[in-house]
Each structure stands twice: as structure tokens, then as C-alpha cells.
N, C-alpha and C positions, 0 to 999 in steps of 0.2 A: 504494500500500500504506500502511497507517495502523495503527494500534494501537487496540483498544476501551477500553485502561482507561479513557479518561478521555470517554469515552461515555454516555450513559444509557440505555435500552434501547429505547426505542422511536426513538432513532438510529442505534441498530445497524439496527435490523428494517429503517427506513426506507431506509439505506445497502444492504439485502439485495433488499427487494423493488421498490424503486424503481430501482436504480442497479448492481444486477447482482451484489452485490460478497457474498463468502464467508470464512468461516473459513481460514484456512491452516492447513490439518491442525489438532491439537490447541493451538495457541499462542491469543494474545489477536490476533494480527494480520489484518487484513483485507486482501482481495487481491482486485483487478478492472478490468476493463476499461474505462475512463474515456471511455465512446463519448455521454455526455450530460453532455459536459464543463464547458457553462455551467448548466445545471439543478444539478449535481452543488455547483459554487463557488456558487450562489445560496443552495443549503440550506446549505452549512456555515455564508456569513456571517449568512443571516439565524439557524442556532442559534447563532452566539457561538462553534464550535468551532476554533479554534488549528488553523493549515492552513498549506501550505508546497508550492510547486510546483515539481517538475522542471522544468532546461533544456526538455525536449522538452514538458511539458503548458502551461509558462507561451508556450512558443512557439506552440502549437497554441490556446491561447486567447485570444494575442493577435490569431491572422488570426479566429477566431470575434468578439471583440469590434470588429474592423473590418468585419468583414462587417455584423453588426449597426447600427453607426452607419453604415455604406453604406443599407442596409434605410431605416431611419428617417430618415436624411437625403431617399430617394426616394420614402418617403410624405410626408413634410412639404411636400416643395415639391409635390406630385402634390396633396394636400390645400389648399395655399393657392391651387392654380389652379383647381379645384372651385369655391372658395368666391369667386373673380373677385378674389383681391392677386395679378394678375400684373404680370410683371417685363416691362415691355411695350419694353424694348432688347434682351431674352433672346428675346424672341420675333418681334421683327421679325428676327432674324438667321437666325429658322427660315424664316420668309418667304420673305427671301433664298433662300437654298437650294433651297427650291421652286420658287423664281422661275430659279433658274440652271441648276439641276440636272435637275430632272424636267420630266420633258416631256410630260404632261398637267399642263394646268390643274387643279387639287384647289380643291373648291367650298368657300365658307365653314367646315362643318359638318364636314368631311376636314381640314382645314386644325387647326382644333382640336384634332379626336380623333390627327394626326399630332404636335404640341406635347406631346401628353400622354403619349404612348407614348416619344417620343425621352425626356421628362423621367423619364419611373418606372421604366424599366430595362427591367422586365419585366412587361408590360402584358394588359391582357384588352381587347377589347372585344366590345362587345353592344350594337352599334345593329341597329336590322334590318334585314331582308332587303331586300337595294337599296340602301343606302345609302353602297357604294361601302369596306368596309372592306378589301378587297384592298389597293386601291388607298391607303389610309393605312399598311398593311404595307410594302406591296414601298418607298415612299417613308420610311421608315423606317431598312427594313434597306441599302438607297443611302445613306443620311446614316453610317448606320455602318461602311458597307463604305468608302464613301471615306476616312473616317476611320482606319482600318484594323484596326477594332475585332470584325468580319467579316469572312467572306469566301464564304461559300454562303449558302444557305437551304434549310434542308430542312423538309417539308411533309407531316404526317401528316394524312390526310382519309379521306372516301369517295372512292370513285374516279372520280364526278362531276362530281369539284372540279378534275380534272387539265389538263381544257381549258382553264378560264377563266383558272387561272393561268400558264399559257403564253403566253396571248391578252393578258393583263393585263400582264405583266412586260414584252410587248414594247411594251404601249400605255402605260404609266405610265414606263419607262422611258427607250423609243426605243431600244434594243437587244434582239436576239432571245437568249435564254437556252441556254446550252450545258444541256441537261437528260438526266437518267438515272430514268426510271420502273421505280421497284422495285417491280413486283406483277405475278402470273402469272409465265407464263412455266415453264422449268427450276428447280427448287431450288437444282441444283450452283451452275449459271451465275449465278444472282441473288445467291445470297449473293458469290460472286467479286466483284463489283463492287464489295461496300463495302471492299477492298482494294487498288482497281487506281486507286493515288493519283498517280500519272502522268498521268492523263487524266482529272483531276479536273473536276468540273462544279460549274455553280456553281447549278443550280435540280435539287435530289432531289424527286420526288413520290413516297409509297407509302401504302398504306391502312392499316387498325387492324388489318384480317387480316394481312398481311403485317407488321405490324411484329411483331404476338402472336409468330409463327413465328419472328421476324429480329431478335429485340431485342438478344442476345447478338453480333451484327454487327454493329446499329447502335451501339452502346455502343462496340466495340472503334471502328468509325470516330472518332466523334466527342470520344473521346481523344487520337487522336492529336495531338501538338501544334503539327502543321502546318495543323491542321483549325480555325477558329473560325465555331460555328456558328449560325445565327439560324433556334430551330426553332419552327416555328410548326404550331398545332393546330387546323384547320379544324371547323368544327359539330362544335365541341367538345363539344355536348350529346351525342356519342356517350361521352364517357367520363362518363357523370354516375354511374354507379351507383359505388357503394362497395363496395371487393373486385371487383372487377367485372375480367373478365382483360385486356379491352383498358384499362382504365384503369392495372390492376397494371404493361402492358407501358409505356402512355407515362409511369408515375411512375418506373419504374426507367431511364430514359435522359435525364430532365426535369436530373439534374443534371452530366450530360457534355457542355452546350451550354454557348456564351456568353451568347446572350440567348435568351428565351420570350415566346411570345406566343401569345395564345389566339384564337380568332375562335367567335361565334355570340349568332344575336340571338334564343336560348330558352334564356337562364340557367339557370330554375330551374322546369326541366316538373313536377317531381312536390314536391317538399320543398326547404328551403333546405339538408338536407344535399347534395341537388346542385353545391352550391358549393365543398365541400371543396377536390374532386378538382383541381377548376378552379385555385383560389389555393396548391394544395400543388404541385400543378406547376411552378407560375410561381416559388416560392418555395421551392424543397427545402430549403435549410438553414436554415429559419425557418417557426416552427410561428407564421402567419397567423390563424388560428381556434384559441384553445385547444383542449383537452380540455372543460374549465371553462366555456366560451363556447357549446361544442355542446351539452352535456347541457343549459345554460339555455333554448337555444332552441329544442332540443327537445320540454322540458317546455311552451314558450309552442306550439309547434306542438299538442302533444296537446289543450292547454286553446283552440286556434282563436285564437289572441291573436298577430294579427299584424304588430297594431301595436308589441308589446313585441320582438317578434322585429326586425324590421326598425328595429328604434331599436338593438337592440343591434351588428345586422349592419353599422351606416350608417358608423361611426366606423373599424369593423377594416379593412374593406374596401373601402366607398366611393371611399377614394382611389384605388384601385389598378386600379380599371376607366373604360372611357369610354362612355358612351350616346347615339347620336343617336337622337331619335322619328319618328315618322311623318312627324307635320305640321312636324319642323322640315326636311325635307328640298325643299319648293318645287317641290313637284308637282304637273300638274297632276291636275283630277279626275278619280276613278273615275265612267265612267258606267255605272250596272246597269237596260241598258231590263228593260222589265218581263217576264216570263217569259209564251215565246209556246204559245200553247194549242193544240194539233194533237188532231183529232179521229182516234181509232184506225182503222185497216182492218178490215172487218167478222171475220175472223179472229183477228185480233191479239186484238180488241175479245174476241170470243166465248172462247177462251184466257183471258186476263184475269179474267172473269166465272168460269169454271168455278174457274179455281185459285183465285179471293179465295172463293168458296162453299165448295171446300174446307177451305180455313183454318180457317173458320168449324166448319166440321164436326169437325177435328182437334181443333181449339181448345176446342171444346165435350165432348171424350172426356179431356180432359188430366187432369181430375180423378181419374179413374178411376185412373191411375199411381203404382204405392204410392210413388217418391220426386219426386213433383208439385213439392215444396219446393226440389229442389238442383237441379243443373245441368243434371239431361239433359233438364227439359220447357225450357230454356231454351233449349239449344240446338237439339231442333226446332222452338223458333219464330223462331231465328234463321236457320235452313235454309228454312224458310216463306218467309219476306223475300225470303232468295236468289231465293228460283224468280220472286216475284212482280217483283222487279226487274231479273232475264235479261227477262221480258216484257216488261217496261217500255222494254229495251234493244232485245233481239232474239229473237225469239219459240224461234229455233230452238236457242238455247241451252239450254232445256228439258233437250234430249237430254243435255249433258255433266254430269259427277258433280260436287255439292256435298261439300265434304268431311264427314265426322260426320254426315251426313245420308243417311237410308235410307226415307224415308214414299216411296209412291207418290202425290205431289201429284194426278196425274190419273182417283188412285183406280182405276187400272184400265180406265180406259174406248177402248179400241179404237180410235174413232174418231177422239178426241183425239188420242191415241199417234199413228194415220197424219198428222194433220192438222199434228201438230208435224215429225213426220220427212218429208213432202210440204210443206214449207211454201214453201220458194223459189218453188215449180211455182206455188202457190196467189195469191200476192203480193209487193207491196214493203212493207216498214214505214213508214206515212206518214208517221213523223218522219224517215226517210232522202230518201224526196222532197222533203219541205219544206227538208231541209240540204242538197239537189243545186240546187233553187232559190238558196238563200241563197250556196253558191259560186259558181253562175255572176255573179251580180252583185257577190262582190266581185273577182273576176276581171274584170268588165267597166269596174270602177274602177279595174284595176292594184294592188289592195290584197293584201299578207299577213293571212293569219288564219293559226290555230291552233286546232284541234278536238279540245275535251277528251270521251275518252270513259274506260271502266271494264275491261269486257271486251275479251278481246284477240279474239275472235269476234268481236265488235261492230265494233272498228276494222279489224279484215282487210275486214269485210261495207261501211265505212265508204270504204275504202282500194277494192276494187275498184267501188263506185261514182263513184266522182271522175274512175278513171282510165278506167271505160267513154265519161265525158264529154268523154273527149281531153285532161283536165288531167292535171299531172304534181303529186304529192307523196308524199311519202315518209310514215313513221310512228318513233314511237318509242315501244316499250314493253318490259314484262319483261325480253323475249329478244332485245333488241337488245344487243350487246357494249359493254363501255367501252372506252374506247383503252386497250393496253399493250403491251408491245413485241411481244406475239405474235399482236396483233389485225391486221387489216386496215384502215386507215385508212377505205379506201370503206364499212364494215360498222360503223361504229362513231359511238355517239349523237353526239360532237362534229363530225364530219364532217359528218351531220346536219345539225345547230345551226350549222354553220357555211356549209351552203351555204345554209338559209333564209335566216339573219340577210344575208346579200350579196345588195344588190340589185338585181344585175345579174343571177344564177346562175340565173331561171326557175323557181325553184320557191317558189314564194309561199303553197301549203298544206300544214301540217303536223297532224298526226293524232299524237297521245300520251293514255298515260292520268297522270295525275297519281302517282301510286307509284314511277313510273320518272322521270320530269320535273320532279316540280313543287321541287326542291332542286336548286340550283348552276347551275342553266341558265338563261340570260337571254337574252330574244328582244325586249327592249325596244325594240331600238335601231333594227330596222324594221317590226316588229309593234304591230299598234297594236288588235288587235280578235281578242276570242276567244270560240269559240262552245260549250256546256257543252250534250253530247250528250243527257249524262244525268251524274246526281251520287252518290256514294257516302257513306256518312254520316259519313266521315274528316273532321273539321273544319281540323285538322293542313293536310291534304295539299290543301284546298281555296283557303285562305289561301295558301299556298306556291305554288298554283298561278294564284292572282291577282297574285302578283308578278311573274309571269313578263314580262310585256309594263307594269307598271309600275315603274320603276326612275331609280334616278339615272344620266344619261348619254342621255335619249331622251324622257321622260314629263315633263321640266319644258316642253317647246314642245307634246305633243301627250295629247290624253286617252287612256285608256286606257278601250275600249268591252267590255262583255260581253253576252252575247246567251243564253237561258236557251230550250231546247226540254224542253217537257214534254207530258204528253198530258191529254188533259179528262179530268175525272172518275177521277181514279185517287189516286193516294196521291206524284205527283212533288210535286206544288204544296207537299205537307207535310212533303215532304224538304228542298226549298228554303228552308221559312220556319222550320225547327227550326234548320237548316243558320245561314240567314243569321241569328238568333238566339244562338246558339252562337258563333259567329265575329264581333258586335259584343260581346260579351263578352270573349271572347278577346284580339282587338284591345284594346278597353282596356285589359287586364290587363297586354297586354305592353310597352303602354307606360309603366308606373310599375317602378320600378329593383326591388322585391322582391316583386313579386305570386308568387304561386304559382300555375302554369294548367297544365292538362294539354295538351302540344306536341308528343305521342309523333308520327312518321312514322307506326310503325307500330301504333297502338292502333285497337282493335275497334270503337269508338265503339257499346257493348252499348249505353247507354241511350236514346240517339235511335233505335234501332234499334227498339227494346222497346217506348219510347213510341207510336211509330206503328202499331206490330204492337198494341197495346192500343187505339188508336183504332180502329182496320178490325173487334176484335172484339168490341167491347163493344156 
């Protein structure tokens, strides 16, 4: 509470609209809630205005101004090892640790990015996919826990994520993790958990859904002050959006942990406001990114000036994250034979010819549509594609509904119709033979593969020819379950994952489409060769699904081979080379610390689409 006499008016206002604070009824005095207590002391001294603090505000701004030099003390030294003045007896004593404590070896590249995260508190990283940042986590949160500065880790993810860190903790640390998976399941029962501190665990996994619903639990948990907790935020690019509800739910519990930490190697998919969410987490009682610093870089976003942008980002933030690249990871190479050419079955072929004629024909009436301009001749020609790329897949997919799509592609014609719904009786699709081919001999090598397909028709149609061949392999897609306490182990993608990757377990082919696969799941470690049925124009999910069998931990002794089936004469060749086009850009983008790329999972990828669909009819 303060008095305005000796105020001038637009420090009243300021004091009003900035800082919350009110008239007290009809008097001269101000009265308010001191909840931006160090903004609040900055304005008075920088006006000159005569100020005086309560016992209780001078004590509440003495732990804010500790806090602060705690902050700054953790970027400076996180900054001087950036820039290579390190304290090279500070860090061989991290060495040590590694050396005594953890029980995987941590490669050069781990080794750093673990120095940097013990050193900054509370850290981000964003190396990419494969590069082993689990693994600089859980060897982190050990250094801490022995220290007794910790003592869980709880682990907000997709539920993807749930395998590897169970798998991880016991391979990085050499103990198996007492764990409690909070997703699914009962409402009553699940929320009861974060209460039953008697049979406390010491590894939580739960997803962004479930925390949206459970955040008012997890909060009370991680209060309590038996509780210190190391919480970490897996492909973190799911909370990128601003206002965003799973973002809302992981900011409101970001400051009842001990430590943060963030993980994913797609910072900044759409805008550098992506980063916000990421450094306000890590940081709740320190605003990281002004106000003042986003509307500048903002403005440099509108004007495409990204070099001002990223000069201004480099200094606030820079320190506070760790990046491994591609190429510093010491792997071997990717090899992409050349994409093999199967000539159609005269069916398939005949199908094929009719629907691209139709296109043609659609495509030529488009104009005619009084809203030609907006979105709906867009989307039947994004319905177009569909059809012509189920053929491309599997002829008889024809028959099942595209969504938002209602053209009769077959125009009606009778014959067609029977020839698609008889089609089994008619043929096999010669790129199914050529891939029944290609497993028997890597079966006669004793080798795993993985067979990336699109369609979950496709892979059923994929799956019962392999197993008519007397081989055994499973599938993973959509509708396969994730592990959680109310799954089935045997029904669920990690079980899976787990019996391919053992190579003792006989089953050495798997079958997935990449939308369900190609994130959190690593087959590196005995897979060494993957065969790409057919492609979808998802650049995201393509990439992601090239890492699967290239990784640190398996791909430094052995290459990692791709094998590409398409058919003559048709429109794959142009999916592949828009595709691999697309994704050497990409690739480079992601590896420079502030590109902006587009990394959505789930994005339409309309323009590659569109493009092709404008080649076929022009």
C-alpha cells in the first residue's frame, strides 16, 4: 500500500495497469497485490520514487533476487561452455561419474550434452532423433539422485515413449525401474495413485492427454515435500503451440518440480514462437524471452529476416539448450539403392489407366464450379490422389470411403466396379510378389527387415502374404494398442518392438506404416534394412521413419540399407523424388540451431500432393 501524493500521473496509471494496484475507496492510497514483485521494485527505482519494504515483501524479494542470480549464474557458466572456456577439472569429475556410476558407456557427443544439462539446472535438449538423449537424461537425473537432490523422474510424453524408457533406465543405469504408468485405464483408480506415497516409484510415465485431465493431481503430488522431482518432457514439440491446452496443462505443474528438462530434436516446426512454451517451462519464475524480445522477433518473422531473428534468439537462449547434429554423431552411411521398377499386372495396370483418365476428365469440368477458387475443388483433387495411390498400393482399396470425398472415380462403369470388388479372384499385385521375392532372401540370409507400408489394407494384404510363405511377422499400425496398465502386454506395439529387436525371438519381419512407428521406436540395434512398400507424401513421418534402423547404439559398425518399390510408368517415381527433395531440405534445416521447417507428424503435406496432381493434368 503507498500513497499517490507524491506520484505523477502517469505513475499512478502505470502502478494501475501494469501492476494491478487500485484506489482504496475514496482516499489518495493505493492498495495491491505485489504478485510482480521484482518488475514492481524495478519501476519504482528506475522512477526515483521513495519506496520502503515490508518484513514479509523484503523477504519474498530477497529469495526472488536469489533465485535470479541462481538463473544467471546457470547461464553464464552454461554460456562459457558453449563458447569452449571450460573448467576442464569440473568436468573430468563429470567423467568420473560416468565412469563409476553409469553403466552404459555415453559416446563423446552424450558425454557433453550430459556436462551441460548437470551444469544449467534446467536444461533443453535438441539433438536429433538417434542421438541417444534418453540416455544423457536418465545419467543426469543419477548424478542428482545420488546427490540427493532427487529422487523420481516423472515423464510426460506420447505414449510411445513408454517402452524405450523403461528399456533405457535399465540399460543406462543397470537397474530395473520400480514404475507406475498413469494413462488409461479407470479415472477413480489412476488419479488414487498420485496419492499412494507409500509405495512410491521412482520412474512415472503419463501422456499430454492424461496429464490435461490429471494436472490438479499431479500438482498436488509433486508438492508434497517428500517428493523431489526430475520432470522431464519428451517430443516436446507437442507442446509448441501457445495457449495450447496441453501446453496450459504442462506450464501449470512446470513449477512444483525440482528440476526440468525438455527433450526433442524439432524445436521450432512452424515459428520461433514455438520456443516460448519450451524455455517458460524450464524457467517458470523467470521470464527467458521478454515481452519486448517477442514482438521484435516477431516483426523480423513477418519481414522473413531470419537472420535478425536468430541473432537476437542466440544470446537469451542459446545457453540454455544442447544440440548434437547429424554428422557429429559417427554413423555409418545411409544407403538409398535406387528405386526398383515393377511393371503392373495387367488389371492393376488397366484400373490405373481408367482412374488417371478420369482425373483428367474431373479435372477438366473443375472450372465449371462457381467456388473453383476455395477449398472444395481442392479437396477433390486431393480425394483424386487418394484413389490413384490405394492403386498404386492395393487395387482393392478402391472399394473403402475417402473421407470428404464423394466423385464416382470409376464414373460408373460396371465393369470396373466388379473388376475392383473380384479382384483377389483376378490377381496378385506385382509389387506384392516382387516383396514375397525380396523376403524370402533376406530370410535366406538370416537378416531382419522392416516393411514400411500406408494402408492398413495394404499391410493386412502384406501380412497374410508372408505368413502364407510359412514366415512369421507381426505388424504395427493404427490399431495396435500402447502398453498401459490395462493393455495386454502380448497386444501391444512394445512387445512388438521388443520381440523383433531380440535376436534370438524368430521373428525377423516387421510390417508398420510410419504414422504409428516412425516416432520413439528404434529397431537399430538388429535391423539393419528397410523396404518402403509405397510412400505417402508426409515428409515429417518419412524422415522419422528413416531413423528407425539408423541410430546411435547399432548404425556406427553397420549401414543402414533402404530398398524403394514402385511401379513403371505411374506417378511413385514422383512421389519419391518430390519426397526425397523435400527431406534434403529439411535435413539441413534441422540441422542449424534456428531454422524454421515445417516437422508436423501430422501435417497434410497439401503441396507435394497438389504438385503432382498438376503434373498428371496438365
Amino acid at each position: 500500500m503507498g500513497s499517490t501524493e507524491n506520484l505523477r500521473g502517469y505513475q499512478v496509471l502505470q502502478l494501475k495497469i501494469a501492476y494491478g494496484f487500485r484506489l482504496l475507496g475514496q482516499s489518495t492510497s493505493l492498495v495491491g497485490e505485489a504478485g510482480q514483485l521484482e518488475g514492481l521494485i524495478t519501476f519504482l527505482e528506475t522512477e526515483g520514487v521513495p519506496h520502503s519494504l515490508s518484513d514479509e515483501c523484503q523477504s519474498q524479494y530477497s529469495i526472488i533476487l536469489e533465485q535470479r542470480e541462481r538463473f544467471q549464474a546457470f547461464v553464464r557458466t552454461a554460456r562459457d561452455y558453449k563458447n569452449a572456456q571450460l573448467d576442464n577439472e569440473d568436468f573430468q569429475s563429470h567423467l568420473d561419474f560416468l565412469r563409476t556410476s553409469i553403466q552404459r558407456n555415453l559416446r563423446d557427443h552424450q558425454q557433453k550434452a550430459f556436462y551441460h544439462l548437470s551444469k544449467v539446472g534446467n536444461g533443453a535438449n535438441f539433438s536429433v532423433p538417434g542421438s541417444g538423449k534418453t540416455t544423457v537424461v536418465l545419467s543426469a537425473y543419477e548424478k542428482r539422485r545420488i546427490e540427493g537432490a532427487v529422487n523420481l523422474i516423472f515423464v510426460v510424453g506420447p505414449p510411445s515413449c513408454f517402452g524405450p524408457w523403461q528399456r533405457e533406465f535399465t540399460d543406462v543405469l543397470g537397474r530395473r525401474p520400480t514404475t507406475t504408468i498413469l494413462a488409461g485405464g479407470d479415472a477413480t483408480n489412476r488419479k488414487q495413485r498420485y496419492y499412494d506415497f507409500e509405495d512410491r516409484k521412482e520412474l512415472y510415465l503419463t501422456t499430454f492427454q492424461t496429464l490435461l485431465r490429471d494436472s490438479q493431481e499431479v500438482k498436488s503430488m509433486l508438492q508434497r515435500p517428500e517428493i523431489r522431482a526430475f520432470l522431464v518432457i519428451d517430443e516436446a514439440h507437442y507442446i509448441k503451440q501457445m495457449g495450447g491446452s496441453w501446453a496450459s496443462a504442462v506450464l501449470s505443474i512446470a513449477p512444483h518440480a525440482t528440476y526440468r528438462c525438455i527433450l526433442t530434436g524439432t524445436p521450432i516446426p512452424k515459428s520461433y514462437s514455438d520456443l516460448y512454451n519450451l524455455f517458460d517451462f524450464l524457467w517458470p519464475n523467470h521470464t527467458v524471452v521478454t515481452e519486448e524480445e517477442k514482438a521484435r522477433i516477431r516483426a523480423f518473422e513477418d519481414n522473413n529476416d531470419v537472420d535478425s531473428a536468430s541473432n537476437l534468439l542466440e544470446p537469451v537462449v542459446g545457453p540454455l539448450f544442447y544440440r548434437v547434429r547429424k554428422q557429429e554423431l559417427g554413423l555409418k552411411e545411409q544407403i538409398f539403392h535406387p528405386p526398383i521398377e515393377i511393371e503392373m499386372n495387367p488389371y492393376e495396370r488397366r484400373l490405373y489407366t481408367a482412374v488417371l483418365g478420369n482425373i483428367r476428365h474431373y479435372d477438366s469440368m473443375d472450372s465449371f464450379l462457381q467456388d473453383s477458387a476455395n477449398s472444395t475443388v481442392t479437396q477433390l483433387r486431393r480425394g483424386r490422389m487418394m484413389r490413384l495411390r490405394q492403386i498404386l498400393s492395393y487395387a482393392k482399396l478402391l472399394t473403402t470411403a475417402v473421407d470428404n470425398y464423394q466423385e464416382q472415380i470409376l464414373r460408373n462403369d460396371p465393369e470396373l466396379e466388379d473388376m475392383i470388388c473380384q479382384y483377389d479372384a483376378f490377381e496378385v499385385p506385382a509389387k506384392l510378389q516382387y516383396l514375397m521375392n525380396m523376403v524370402r532372401s533376406f530370410q535366406d540370409r538370416k537378416e531382419k527387415v522392416v516393411i514400411w507400408a500406408n494402408f492398413i489394407g495394404t499391410i493386412e494384404l502384406i501380412r497374410a502374404g508372408i505368413l502364407a510363405q510359412g514366415y512369421k511377422c507381426k505388424v504395427i499400425y493404427g490399431d495396435t494398442p500402447v502398453a498401459s496398465s490395462s493393455f495386454s502386454e502380448e497386444n501391444t506395439r512394445e512387445a512388438i518392438r521388443d520381440e523383433f529387436v531380440n535376436p534370438d525371438s524368430g521373428l525377423d519381419i516387421l510390417i508398420a506404416n510410419p504414422a504409428a512407428c516412425a516416432e520413439s521406436i528404434s529397431l537399430h540395434k538388429t535391423c539393419f534394412s528397410a523396404i518402403y512398400y509405397e510412400l505417402s507424401y508426409n515428409c515429417a513421418q518419412y524422415l522419422q521413419s528413416l531413423d528407425r534402423i539408423h541410430r546411435v547404439g547399432g548404425s556406427e559398425e553397420r549401414e543402414a540399407h533402404y530398398y524403394f518399390l514402385q511401379y513403371a510408368d505411374t506417378i511413385e517415381s514422383q512421389i519419391l523424388l518430390n519426397l526425397r527433395t523435400k527431406a534434403a531440405k529439411m535435413s539441413k534445416l534441422i540441422d542449424t540451431d534456428y531454422a524454421i521447417y515445417s516437422l508436423d507428424m501430422s501435417d497434410n503435406e497439401e503441396d507435394i500432393d497438389l504438385d503432382i496432381y498438376r503434373l498428371i493434368t496438365k
